[in-house]
C-alpha positions as CSV (number, residue, x, y, z in Angstrom):
1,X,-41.9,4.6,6.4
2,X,-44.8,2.7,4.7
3,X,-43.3,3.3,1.3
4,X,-40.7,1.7,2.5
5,X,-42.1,-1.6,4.4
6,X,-44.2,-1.8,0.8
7,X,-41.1,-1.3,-1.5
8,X,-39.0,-4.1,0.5
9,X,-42.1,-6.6,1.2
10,X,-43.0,-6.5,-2.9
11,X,-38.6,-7.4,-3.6
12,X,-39.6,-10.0,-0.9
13,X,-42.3,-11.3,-2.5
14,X,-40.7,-11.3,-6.2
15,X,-37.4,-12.7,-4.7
16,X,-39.7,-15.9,-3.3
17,X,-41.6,-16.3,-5.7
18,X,-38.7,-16.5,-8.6
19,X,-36.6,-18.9,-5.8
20,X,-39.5,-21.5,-6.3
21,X,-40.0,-20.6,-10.3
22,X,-36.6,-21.2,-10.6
23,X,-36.1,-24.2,-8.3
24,X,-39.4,-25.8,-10.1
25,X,-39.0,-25.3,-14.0
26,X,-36.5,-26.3,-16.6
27,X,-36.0,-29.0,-19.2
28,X,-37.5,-31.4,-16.4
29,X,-40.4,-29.8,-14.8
30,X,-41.5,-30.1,-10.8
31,X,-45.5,-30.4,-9.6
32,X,-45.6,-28.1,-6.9
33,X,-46.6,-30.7,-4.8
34,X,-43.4,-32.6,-5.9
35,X,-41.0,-29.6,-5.0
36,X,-42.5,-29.2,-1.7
37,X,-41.7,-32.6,-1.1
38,X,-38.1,-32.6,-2.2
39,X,-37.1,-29.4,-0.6
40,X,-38.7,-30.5,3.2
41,X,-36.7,-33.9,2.8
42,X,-39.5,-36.7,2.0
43,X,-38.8,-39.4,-0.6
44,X,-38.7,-38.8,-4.6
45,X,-36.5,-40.0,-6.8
46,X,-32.4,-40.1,-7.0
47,X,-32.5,-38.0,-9.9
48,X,-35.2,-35.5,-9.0
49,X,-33.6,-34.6,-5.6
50,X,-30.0,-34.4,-7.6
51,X,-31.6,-31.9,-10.3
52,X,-32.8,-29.9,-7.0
53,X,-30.1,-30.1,-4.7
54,X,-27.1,-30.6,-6.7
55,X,-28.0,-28.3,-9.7
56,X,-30.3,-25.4,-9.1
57,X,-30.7,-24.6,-5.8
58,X,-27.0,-24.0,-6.1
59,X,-27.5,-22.2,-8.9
60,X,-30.0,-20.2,-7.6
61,X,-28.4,-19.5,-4.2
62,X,-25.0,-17.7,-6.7
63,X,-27.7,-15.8,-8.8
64,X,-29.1,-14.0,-6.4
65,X,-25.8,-13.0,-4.2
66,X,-23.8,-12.1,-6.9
67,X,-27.0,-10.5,-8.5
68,X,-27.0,-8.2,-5.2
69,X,-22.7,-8.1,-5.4
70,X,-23.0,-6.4,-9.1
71,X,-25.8,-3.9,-7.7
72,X,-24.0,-2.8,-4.8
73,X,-20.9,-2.9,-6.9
74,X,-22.5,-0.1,-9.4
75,X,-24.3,1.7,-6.3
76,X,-21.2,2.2,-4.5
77,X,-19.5,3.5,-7.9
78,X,-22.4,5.6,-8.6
79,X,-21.4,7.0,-5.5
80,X,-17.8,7.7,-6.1
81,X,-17.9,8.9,-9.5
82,X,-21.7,10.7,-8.7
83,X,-23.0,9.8,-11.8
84,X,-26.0,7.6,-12.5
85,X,-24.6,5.5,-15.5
86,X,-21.7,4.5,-14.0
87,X,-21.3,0.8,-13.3
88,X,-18.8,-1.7,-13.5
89,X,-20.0,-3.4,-16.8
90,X,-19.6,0.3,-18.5
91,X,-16.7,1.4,-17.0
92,X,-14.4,-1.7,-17.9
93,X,-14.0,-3.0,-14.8
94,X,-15.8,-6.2,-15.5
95,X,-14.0,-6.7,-18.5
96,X,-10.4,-6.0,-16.5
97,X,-11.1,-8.8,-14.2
98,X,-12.5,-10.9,-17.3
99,X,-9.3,-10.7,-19.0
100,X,-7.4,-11.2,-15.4
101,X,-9.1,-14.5,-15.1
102,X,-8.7,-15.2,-18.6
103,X,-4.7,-14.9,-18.6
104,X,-4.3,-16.1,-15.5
105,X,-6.2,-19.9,-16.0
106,X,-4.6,-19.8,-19.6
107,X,-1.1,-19.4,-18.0
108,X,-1.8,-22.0,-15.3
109,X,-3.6,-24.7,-17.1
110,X,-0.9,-24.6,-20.0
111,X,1.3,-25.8,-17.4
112,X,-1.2,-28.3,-15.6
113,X,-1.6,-26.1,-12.5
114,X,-5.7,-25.8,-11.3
115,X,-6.4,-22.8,-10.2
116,X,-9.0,-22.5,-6.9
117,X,-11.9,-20.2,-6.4
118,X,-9.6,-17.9,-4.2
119,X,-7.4,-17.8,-6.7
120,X,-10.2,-16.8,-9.3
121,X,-11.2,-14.1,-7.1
122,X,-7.9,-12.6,-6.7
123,X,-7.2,-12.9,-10.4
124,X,-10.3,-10.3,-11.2
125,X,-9.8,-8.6,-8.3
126,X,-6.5,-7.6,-9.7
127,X,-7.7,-6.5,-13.0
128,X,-10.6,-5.0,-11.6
129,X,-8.2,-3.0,-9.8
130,X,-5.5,-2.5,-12.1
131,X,-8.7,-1.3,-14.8
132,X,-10.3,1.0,-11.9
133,X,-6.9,2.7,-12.1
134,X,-6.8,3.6,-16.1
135,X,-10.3,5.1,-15.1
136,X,-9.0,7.3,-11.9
137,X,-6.1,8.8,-14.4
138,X,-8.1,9.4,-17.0
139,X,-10.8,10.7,-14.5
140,X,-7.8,13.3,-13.7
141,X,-7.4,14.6,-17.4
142,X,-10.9,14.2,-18.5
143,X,-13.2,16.9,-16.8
144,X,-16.1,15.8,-18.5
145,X,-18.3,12.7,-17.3
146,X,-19.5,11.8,-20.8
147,X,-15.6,11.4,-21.8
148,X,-14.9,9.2,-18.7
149,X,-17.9,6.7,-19.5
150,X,-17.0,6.7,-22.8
151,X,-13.3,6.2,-22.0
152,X,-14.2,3.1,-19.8
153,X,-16.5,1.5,-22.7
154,X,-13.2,1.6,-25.1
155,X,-11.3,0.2,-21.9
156,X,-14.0,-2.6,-22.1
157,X,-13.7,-3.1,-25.5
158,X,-10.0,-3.5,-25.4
159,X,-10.0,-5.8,-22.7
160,X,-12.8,-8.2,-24.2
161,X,-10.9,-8.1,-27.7
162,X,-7.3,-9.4,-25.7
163,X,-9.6,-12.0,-23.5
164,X,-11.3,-13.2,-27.0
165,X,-7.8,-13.6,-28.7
166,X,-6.4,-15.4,-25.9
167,X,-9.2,-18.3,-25.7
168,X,-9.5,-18.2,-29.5
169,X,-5.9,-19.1,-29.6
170,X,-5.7,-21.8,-26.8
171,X,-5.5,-25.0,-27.2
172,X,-6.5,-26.7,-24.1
173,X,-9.7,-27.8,-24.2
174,X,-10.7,-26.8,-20.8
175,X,-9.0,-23.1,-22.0
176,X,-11.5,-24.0,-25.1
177,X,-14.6,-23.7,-22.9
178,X,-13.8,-20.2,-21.3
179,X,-15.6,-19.0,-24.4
180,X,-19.0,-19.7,-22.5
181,X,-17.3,-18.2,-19.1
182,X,-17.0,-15.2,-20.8
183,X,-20.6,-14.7,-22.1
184,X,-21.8,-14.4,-18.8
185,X,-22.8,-17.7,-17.1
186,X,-24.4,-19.5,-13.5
187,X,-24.4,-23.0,-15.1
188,X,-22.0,-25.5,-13.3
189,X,-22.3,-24.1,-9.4
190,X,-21.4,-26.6,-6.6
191,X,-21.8,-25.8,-2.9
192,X,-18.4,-25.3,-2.4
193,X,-18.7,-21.9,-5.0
194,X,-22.2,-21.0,-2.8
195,X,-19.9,-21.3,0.6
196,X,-17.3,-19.3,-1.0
197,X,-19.4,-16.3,-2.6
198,X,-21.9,-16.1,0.5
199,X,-18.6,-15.4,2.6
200,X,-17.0,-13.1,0.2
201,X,-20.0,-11.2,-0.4
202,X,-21.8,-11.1,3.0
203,X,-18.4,-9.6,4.3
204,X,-18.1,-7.1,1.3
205,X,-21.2,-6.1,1.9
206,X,-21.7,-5.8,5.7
207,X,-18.9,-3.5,4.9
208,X,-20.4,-1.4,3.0
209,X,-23.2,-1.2,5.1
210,X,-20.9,0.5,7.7
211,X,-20.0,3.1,5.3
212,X,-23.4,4.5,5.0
213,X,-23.3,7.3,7.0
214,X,-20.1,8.4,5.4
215,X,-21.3,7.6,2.1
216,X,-24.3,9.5,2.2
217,X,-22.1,12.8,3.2
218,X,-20.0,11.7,0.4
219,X,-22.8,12.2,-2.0
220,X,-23.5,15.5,-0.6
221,X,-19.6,16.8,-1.9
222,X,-16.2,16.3,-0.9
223,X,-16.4,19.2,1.2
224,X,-19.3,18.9,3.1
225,X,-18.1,15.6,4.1
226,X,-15.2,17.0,4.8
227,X,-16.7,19.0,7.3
228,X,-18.7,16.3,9.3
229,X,-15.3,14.9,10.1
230,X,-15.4,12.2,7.4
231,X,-12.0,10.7,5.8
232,X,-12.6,11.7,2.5
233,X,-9.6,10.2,1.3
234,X,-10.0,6.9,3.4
235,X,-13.7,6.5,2.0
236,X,-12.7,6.9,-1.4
237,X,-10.1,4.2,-1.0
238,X,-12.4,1.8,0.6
239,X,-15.0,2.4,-1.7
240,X,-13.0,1.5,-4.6
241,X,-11.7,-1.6,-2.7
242,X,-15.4,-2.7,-2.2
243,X,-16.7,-2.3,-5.6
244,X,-14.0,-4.1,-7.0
245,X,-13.9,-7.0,-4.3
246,X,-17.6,-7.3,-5.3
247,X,-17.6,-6.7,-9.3
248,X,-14.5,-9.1,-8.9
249,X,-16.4,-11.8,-7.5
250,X,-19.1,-11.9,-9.9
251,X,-16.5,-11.9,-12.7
252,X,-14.8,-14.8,-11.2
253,X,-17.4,-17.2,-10.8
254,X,-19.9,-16.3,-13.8
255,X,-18.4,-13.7,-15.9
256,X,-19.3,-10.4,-16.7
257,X,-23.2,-9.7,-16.5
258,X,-24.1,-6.4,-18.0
259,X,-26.2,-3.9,-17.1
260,X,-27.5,-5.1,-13.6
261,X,-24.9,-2.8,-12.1
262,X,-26.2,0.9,-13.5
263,X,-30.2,-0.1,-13.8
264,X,-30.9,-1.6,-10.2
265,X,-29.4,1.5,-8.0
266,X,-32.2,4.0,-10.1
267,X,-35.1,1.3,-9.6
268,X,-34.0,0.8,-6.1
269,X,-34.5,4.5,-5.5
270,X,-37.2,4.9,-7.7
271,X,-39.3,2.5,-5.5
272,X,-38.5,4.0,-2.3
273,X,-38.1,7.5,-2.7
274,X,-35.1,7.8,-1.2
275,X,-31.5,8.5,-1.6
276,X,-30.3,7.4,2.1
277,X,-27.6,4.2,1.8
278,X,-28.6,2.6,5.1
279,X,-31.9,1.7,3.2
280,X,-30.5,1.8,-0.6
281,X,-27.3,-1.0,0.2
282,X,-29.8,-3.8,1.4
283,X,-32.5,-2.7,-1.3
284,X,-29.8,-2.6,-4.0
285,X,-28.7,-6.5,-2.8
286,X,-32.3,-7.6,-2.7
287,X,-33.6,-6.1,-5.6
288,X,-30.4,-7.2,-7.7
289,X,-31.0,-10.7,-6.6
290,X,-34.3,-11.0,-8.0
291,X,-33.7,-9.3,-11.0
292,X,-30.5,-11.1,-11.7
293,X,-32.5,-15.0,-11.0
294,X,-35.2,-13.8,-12.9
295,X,-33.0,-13.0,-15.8
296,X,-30.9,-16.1,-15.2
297,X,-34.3,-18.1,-15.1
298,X,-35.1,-16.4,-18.6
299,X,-31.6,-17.9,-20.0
300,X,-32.5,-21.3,-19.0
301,X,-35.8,-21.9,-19.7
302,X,-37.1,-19.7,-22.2
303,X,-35.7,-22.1,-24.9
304,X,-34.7,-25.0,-23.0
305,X,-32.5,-26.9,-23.2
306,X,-30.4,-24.3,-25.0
307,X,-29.1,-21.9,-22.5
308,X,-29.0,-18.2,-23.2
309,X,-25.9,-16.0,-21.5
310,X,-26.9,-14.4,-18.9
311,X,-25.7,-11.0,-20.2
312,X,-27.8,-11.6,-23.3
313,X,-31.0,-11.7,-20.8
314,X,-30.3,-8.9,-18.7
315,X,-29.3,-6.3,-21.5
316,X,-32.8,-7.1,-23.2
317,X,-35.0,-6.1,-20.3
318,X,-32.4,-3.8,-18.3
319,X,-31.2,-1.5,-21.4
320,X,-34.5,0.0,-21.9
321,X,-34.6,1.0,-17.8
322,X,-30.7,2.7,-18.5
323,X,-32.2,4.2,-21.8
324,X,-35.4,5.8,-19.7
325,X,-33.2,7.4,-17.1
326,X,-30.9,8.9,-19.3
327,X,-34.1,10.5,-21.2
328,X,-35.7,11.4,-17.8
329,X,-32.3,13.1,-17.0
């Protein structure tokens, strides 16, 4: 119990302190003293409180939910698939729902048609789907784990070649700057995106919460699960629908971030020592928020005002965690 309460107060701590980091640097730099007084209301300056409210803490507030959306995401299909170095980034299915979005705004925009943030999210949530489904076929042929990992990295491959040929060949300029999109990107979040992620993710997540008990039977084998009465079939269902509801999301509104997915899960349980979901789903969220901002705060800052993509960031200082634990393994 006490590794725990120290394990979840330290993500506390390094989730806070990144929130103000983040809300506080940048091209245009805050005085603590300044920050405090724009965030609890007082007077500044036009500008100053626009930079704040209108531009980061939006930011900020989509970095660390869909941070925690990608590592629940590759905790859940960690789960499924029972192997450590699955995620969605390495399986494909990030890259489906890429090239979903991708198609889909090139098809609508050609024809003047805007395309909403639902719509978005139900354009990678179909190719997250329709990519999760290559993988379960092939998963059917290919007995081996290896195979089916590397399967889903030429699945990913394939998609992000199709995705690149599309934008390179459109012409509309707003087609144009899907280029960036597809690097992996938090830059341009309003409140409207915030409202719609928090509710799309809190529910996708409260969700999975609810499956912990049968999750962690799950993990034990089919069988045994099986045998506590659990719908093995129905989990397996839900569990793909959540992981791809929640990879979706974060595909939709930044692109595809790699890496966060397969590396937060094994920290998460390295910190607590434990394998139990009721306390891995929250740490996985919190963890993978931090991380995530942290990263994102790296792409912005480190050399300012050029931004980095995001996916850049997070493969330089989550690779080596991926390349430990399959050496430890």
């Amino acid at each position: 119990m006490r590794r725990y309460v120290i394990s979840f107060g330290a993500i506390f701590a390094l989730l806070t302190g990144l929130i103000m980091w983040n809300v506080g640097s940048g091209s245009v730099e805050f005085a603590p003293g300044e920050l405090i007084e724009i965030l609890s209301g007082g007077g500044a300056e036009g500008t100053a409180r626009r930079i704040i409210w209108d531009i980061r803490l939006p930011r900020i507030i989509a970095a660390v939910f869909l941070g925690g959306s990608l590592s629940v995401s590759g905790y859940l299909l960690q789960s499924f698939f029972g192997n450590p170095i699955a995620g969605p980034y390495v399986l494909g299915i990030s890259s489906g729902a890429k090239l979903s979005v991708a198609l889909t705004m090139i098809f609508l925009l050609e024809r003047g048609i805007q395309i909403g943030s639902f719509g978005m999210i139900a354009a990678a949530f179909a190719g997250s789907l329709v990519s999760m489904g290559f993988i379960l076929v092939i998963s059917v042929r290919v007995g081996k784990m290896p195979l089916l990992i590397v399967c889903g990295i030429m699945i990913g491959y394939i998609c992000s070649a199709v995705t690149d040929f599309c934008i390179t060949f459109a012409d509309d300029s707003d087609i144009v700057n899907l280029h960036n999109w597809s690097m992996g990107s938090f830059s341009g979040m309003n409140w409207g995106n915030v409202r719609i992620i928090i509710a799309v993710v809190c529910t996708a997540v409260i969700l999975t919460f609810f499956l912990s008990k049968p999750i962690g039977a799950y993990r034990m084998g089919e069988a045994y699960a099986a045998n506590l009465g659990v719908n093995v079939r129905g989990l397996r269902v839900s569990l793909i629908l959540l992981s791809s509801l929640l990879s979706a999301c974060v595909t939709a509104f930044a692109g595809p971030i790699s890496f966060v997915g397969i590396a937060v899960p094994h920290l998460v349980k390295t910190m607590t020592g434990t394998a139990k979901p009721a306390l891995l789903i929250p740490g996985c969220f919190l963890c993978g928020g931090a991380l995530t901002l942290f990263c994102d705060g790296m792409a912005r800052t480190a050399f300012a005002p050029t931004e980095l993509s995001i996916s850049s960031v997070t493969a330089v200082f989550l690779a080596p965690v991926v390349i430990g634990m399959m050496l430890k393994r």
